[in-house]
N, C-alpha and C positions, 0 to 999 in steps of 0.2 A: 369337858372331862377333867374331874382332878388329877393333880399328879399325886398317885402315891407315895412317894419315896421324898417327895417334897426336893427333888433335882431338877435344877432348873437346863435348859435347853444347853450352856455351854458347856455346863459339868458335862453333858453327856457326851459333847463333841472331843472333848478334852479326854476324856475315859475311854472314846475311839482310838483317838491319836495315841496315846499312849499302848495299848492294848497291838495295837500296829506295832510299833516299836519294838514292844517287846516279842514279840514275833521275829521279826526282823531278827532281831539277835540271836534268839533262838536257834532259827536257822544259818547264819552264822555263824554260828561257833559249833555247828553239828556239820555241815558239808565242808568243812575245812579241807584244806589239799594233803594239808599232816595229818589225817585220820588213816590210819590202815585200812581199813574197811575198804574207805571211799580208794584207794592207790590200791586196793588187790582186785575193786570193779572194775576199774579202769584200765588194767592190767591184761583181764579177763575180755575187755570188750574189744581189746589192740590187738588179743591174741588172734580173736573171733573175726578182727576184720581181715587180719594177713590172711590168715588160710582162707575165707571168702575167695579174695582176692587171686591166691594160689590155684581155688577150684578153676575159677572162671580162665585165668590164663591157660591151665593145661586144657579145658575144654577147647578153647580156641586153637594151641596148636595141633590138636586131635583134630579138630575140624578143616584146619588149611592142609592137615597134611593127609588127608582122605583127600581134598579135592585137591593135590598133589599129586597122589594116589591114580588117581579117576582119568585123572587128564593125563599122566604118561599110557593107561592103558587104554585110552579112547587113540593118542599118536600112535601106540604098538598095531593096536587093530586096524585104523588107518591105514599107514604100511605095509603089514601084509595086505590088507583090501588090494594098495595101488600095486604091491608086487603080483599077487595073483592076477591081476585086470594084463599087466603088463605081461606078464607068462600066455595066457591066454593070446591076446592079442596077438606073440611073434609065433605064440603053437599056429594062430589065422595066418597072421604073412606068409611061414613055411609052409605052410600046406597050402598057400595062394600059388607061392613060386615054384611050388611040386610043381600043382597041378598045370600050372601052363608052363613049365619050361625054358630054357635058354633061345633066345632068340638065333634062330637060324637061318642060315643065305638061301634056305628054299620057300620059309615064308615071309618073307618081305622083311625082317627084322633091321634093325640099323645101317647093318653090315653087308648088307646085300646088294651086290652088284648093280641088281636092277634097279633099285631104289636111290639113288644119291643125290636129286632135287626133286622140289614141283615140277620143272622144266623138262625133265627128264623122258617123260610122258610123251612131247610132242617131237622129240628127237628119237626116236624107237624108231627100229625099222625090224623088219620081219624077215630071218632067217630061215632055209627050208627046213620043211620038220623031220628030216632027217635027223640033223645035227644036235637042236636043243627042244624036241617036241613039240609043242603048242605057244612055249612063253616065248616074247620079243627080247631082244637083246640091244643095247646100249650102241654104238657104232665107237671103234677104239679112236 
């Protein structure tokens, strides 16, 4: 194939390189850090990352302080839960100790005469039923 232009192969690498070059500069001397422009983007992008930054923070303490939230009123329920269980429960004990009563010397309770060892039993002697009915009595 001819070459048109009659350029031989290094001219042409040479008109790359240069062509580069000046590019190069170009941009260069356009993205400078003392261009207004470029310092009001920058300014603009600093703005946009704070407040970002801002969103995200306040979202987070909204979010700890719900499950702050969440968790004193899961303890509050909790509490009453364990009060009420415990109310309940001593409303059962009093009405246990209603219903059966203090312990008394005529049914065998603590304190009962008849009652004061296992041994007790085999030392009984039987008074006439005159005096104490049908039950045995202890010997003084």
């Amino acid at each position: 194939m001819r070459n048109l232009k009659g350029t031989s192969f290094d001219d042409r690498l040479s008109a790359a390189a240069n062509a580069k070059k000046a590019e190069l500069e170009k941009f260069r001397a356009r993205s400078g850090v003392n261009d207004p422009a470029f310092v009001a983007r920058q300014a603009a992008r600093h703005a946009v990352s704070v407040a970002r930054d801002a969103r995200t923070a306040e979202r987070k303490a909204s979010r700890l302080a719900s499950v702050a939230h969440e968790a004193a009123e899961k303890a509050a329920r909790d509490a009453a839960a364990e009060a009420e269980q415990a109310a309940r429960d001593a409303e059962v004990a009093r009405q246990a100790a209603h219903d059966v009563g203090p312990p008394s010397r005529t049914k065998g309770g603590p304190r009962c005469p008849l009652r004061r060892s296992q041994g007790a039993a085999s030392k009984m002697i039987a008074l006439p039923p005159s005096k104490l009915g049908d039950r045995p009595t202890m010997p003084p």
